[in-house]
C-alpha positions in Angstrom: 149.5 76.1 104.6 148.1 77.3 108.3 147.9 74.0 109.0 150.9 73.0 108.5 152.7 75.9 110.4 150.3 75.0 113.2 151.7 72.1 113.7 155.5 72.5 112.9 154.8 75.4 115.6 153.3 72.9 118.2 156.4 70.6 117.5 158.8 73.5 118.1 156.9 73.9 121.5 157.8 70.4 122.6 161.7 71.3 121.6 161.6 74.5 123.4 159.8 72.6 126.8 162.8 70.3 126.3 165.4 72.5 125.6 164.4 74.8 129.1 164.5 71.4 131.0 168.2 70.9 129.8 169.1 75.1 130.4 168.6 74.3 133.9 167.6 77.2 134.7 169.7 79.0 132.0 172.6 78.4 133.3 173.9 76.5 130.2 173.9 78.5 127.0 173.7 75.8 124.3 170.2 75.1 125.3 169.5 78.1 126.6 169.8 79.6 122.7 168.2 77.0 121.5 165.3 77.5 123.9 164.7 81.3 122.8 165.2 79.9 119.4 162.6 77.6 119.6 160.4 79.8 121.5 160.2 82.5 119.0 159.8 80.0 116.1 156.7 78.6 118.2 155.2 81.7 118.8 155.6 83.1 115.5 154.0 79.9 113.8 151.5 80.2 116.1 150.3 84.0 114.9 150.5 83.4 111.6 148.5 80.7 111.8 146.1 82.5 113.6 145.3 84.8 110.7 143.4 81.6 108.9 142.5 79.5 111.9 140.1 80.5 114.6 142.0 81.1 118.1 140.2 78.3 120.3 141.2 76.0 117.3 144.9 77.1 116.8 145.5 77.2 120.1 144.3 74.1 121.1 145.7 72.3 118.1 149.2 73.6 119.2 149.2 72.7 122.7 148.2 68.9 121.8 150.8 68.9 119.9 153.1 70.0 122.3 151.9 68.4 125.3 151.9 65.2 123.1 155.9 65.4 121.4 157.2 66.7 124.7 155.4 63.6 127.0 156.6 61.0 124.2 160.5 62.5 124.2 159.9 62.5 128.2 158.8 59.1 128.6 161.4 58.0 125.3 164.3 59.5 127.0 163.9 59.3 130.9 163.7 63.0 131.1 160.8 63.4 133.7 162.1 63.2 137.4 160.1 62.2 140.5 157.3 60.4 138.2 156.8 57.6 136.1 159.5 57.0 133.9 158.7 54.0 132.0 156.3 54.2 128.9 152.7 52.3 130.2 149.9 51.7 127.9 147.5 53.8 130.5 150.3 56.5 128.9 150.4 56.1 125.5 146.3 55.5 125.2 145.9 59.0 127.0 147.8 60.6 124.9 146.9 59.1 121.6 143.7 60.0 122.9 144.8 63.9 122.9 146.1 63.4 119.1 143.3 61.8 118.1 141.1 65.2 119.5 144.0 67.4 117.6 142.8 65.2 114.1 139.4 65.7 114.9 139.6 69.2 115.2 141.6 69.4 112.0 138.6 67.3 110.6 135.5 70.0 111.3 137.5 73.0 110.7 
């Protein structure tokens, strides 16, 4: 069950990277709530499933997760400004590469 909360809590990282980009700069409340929604939720998760899971692990676990939702919605959506904006396979490889590392810690833990 850890697990599983790990990773819903790595998700609800990548909403609450999103959800500060569209705030900007919490000037808009909609996201703004939904940002300290998300946040919390992410945080929580990420204690609780601490109690099972060493730190290094958890925390790695939940920032590949992150980092890899909230560069796939940022490359599906157009969101990142002053980069790349198209999807490349240089991209995707990289960060199937990261997911890939997130399994494999999930595999010797």
């Amino acid at each position: 069950m850890s697990w599983i909360i790990l990773i819903a809590s790595g998700a609800l990282e990548a909403v609450w990277a999103a959800a500060l980009e569209r705030s900007r700069g919490f000037r808009r409340p909609g996201p703004t709530l939904l940002f300290l929604a998300a946040l919390a939720g992410s945080m929580g998760g990420l204690a609780l499933a601490m109690a099972e899971i060493p730190v290094g692990t958890a925390y790695a676990v939940w920032v590949g997760v992150g980092v890899v939702l909230t560069a796939g919605y940022a490359m599906a959506s157009g969101a990142e400004r002053g980069g790349t904006r198209r999807t490349t396979a240089g991209r995707v490889l990289l960060l199937l590469g990261i997911a890939g590392c997130v399994a494999g810690l999930k595999a010797v833990s």
